[in-house]
C-alpha positions as CSV (number, residue, x, y, z in Angstrom):
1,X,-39.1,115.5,-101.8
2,X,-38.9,114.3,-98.1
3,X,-41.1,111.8,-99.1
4,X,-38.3,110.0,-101.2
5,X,-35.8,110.4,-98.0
6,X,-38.5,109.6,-95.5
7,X,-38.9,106.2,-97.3
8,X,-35.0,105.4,-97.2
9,X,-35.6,105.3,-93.5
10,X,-38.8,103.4,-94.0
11,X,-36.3,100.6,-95.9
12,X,-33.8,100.6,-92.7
13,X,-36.3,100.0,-90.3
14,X,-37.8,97.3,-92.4
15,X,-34.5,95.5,-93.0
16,X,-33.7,95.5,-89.2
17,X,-37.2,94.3,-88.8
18,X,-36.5,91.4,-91.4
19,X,-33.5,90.6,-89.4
20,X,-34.7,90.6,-86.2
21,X,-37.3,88.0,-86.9
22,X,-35.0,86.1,-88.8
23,X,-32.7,86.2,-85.9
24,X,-35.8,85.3,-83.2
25,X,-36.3,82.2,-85.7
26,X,-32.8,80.7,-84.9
27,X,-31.5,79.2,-82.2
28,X,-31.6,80.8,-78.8
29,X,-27.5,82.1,-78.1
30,X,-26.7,83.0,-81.9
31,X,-27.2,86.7,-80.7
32,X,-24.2,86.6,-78.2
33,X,-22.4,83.5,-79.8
34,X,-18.7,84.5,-80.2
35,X,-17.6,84.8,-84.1
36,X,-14.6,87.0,-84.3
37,X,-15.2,88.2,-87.6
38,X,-14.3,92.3,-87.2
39,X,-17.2,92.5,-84.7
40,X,-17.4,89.7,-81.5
41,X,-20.8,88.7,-82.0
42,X,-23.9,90.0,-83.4
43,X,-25.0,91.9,-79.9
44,X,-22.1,93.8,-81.0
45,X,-22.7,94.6,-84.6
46,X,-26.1,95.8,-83.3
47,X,-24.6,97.9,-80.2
48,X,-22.2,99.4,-82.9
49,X,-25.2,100.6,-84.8
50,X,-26.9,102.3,-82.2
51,X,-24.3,104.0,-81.1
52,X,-23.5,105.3,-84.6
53,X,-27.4,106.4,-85.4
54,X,-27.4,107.8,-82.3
55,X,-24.3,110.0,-82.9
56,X,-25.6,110.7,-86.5
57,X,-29.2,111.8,-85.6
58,X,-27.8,114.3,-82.9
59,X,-25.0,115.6,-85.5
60,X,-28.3,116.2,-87.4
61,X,-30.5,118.3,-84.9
62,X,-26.8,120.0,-84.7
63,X,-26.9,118.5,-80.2
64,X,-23.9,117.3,-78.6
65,X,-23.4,113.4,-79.5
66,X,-23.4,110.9,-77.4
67,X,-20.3,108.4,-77.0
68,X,-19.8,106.4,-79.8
69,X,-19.0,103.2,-78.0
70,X,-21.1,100.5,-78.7
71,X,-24.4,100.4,-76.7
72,X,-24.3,97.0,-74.4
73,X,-27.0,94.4,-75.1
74,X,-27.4,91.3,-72.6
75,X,-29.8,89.5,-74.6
76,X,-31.3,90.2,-78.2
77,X,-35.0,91.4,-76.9
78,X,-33.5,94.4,-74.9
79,X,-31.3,95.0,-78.1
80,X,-34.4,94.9,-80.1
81,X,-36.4,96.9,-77.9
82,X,-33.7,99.8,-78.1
83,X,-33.6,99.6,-81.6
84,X,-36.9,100.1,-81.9
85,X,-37.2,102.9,-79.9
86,X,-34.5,105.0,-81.4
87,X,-35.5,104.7,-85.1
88,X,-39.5,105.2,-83.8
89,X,-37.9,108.6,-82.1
90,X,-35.9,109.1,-85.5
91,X,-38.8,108.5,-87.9
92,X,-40.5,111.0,-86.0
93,X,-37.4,113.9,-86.2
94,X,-37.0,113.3,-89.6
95,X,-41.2,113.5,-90.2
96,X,-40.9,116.3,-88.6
97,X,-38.0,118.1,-90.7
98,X,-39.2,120.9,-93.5
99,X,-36.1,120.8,-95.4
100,X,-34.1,117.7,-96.0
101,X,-31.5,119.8,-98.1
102,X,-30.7,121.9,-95.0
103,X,-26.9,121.8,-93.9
104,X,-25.7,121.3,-90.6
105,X,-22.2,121.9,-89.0
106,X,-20.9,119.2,-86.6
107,X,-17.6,118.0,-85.0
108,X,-16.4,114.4,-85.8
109,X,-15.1,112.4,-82.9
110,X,-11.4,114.1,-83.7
111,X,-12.9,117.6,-83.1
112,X,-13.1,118.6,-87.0
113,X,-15.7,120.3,-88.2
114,X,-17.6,119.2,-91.3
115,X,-20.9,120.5,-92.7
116,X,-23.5,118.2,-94.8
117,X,-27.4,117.9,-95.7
118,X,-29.9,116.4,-93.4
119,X,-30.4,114.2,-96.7
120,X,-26.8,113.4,-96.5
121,X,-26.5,112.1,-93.2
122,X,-29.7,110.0,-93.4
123,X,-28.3,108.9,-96.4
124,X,-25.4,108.0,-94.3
125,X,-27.4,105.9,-91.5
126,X,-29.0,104.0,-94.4
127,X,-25.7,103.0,-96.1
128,X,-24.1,102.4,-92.5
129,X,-27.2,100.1,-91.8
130,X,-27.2,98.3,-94.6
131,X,-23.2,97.6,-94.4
132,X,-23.7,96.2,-90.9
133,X,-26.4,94.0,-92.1
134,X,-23.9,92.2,-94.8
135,X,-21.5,91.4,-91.6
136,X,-24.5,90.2,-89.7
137,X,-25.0,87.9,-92.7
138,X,-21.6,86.3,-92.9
139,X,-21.7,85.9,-89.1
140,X,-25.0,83.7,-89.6
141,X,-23.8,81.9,-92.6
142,X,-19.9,81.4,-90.8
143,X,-22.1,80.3,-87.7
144,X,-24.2,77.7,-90.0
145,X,-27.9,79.8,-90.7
146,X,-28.6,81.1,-93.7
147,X,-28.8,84.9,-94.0
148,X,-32.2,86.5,-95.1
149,X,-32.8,89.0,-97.5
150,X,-32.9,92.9,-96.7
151,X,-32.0,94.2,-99.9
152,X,-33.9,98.1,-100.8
153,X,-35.4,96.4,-103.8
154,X,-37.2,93.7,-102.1
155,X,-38.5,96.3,-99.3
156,X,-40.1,97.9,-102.6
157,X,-41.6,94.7,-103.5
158,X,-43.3,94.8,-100.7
């Protein structure tokens, strides 16, 4: 059964794999380049989602969260080099869990306390992931690049 979740997380670190290259192929300065479109630039979008993983995997080992202001990137390599880092540390936590169906208690950032399923909050990350990839998209394509395609059915295809 953790196989199933375990492979979820498989599919988020391939899309942001996809994307990274796909962003490395572009123009140098589309990472930072100003767009305004609910995030300032892609740095951002990226910042935003390691903060947020990072607050989700500790809600999950049931640890104090870190702030969930956006992480800081000056250029897209350190970005990717965080990235890469957290979900290799994540991959390993979740490898490492015996029961996916186990619930955890956690405070959200207004102090309330809610209780969900390790599978929950992974499925969470994934969904979160994938939402942030779409606004990534329409940054590229408002920027002039095409977008590239992260969708869970082509990481399958694979």
């Amino acid at each position: 059964m953790n196989e199933a979740y375990l492979q979820l997380y498989d599919y988020h670190i391939w899309a942001n794999e996809r994307l990274w290259n796909h962003l490395q192929s572009l123009p140098e300065g589309v990472f930072l380049q100003e767009v305004n479109l609910g995030f300032n630039s892609i740095a951002e979008v990226f910042g935003h989602l390691a903060a947020a993983e990072e607050v989700w995997f500790a809600r999950m080992k049931e640890e104090s969260p870190p702030s969930l202001a956006a992480r800081s990137f000056a250029n897209m390599e350190a970005a990717r080099q965080y990235m890469n880092q957290l979900q290799t540390e994540h991959h390993e936590y979740l490898a490492s869990v015996g029961d996916m169906g186990e619930v955890v208690t956690y405070h959200n950032t207004a102090g309330e306390e809610f209780q969900n399923s390790i599978s929950e909050i992974l499925q969470q990350v994934v969904n979160h992931g994938t939402y942030h990839r779409g606004n990534i998209t329409t940054m590229l394509r408002h920027l002039g690049h095409k977008g590239i395609i992260t969708d869970y059915i082509a990481f399958l295809r694979t």
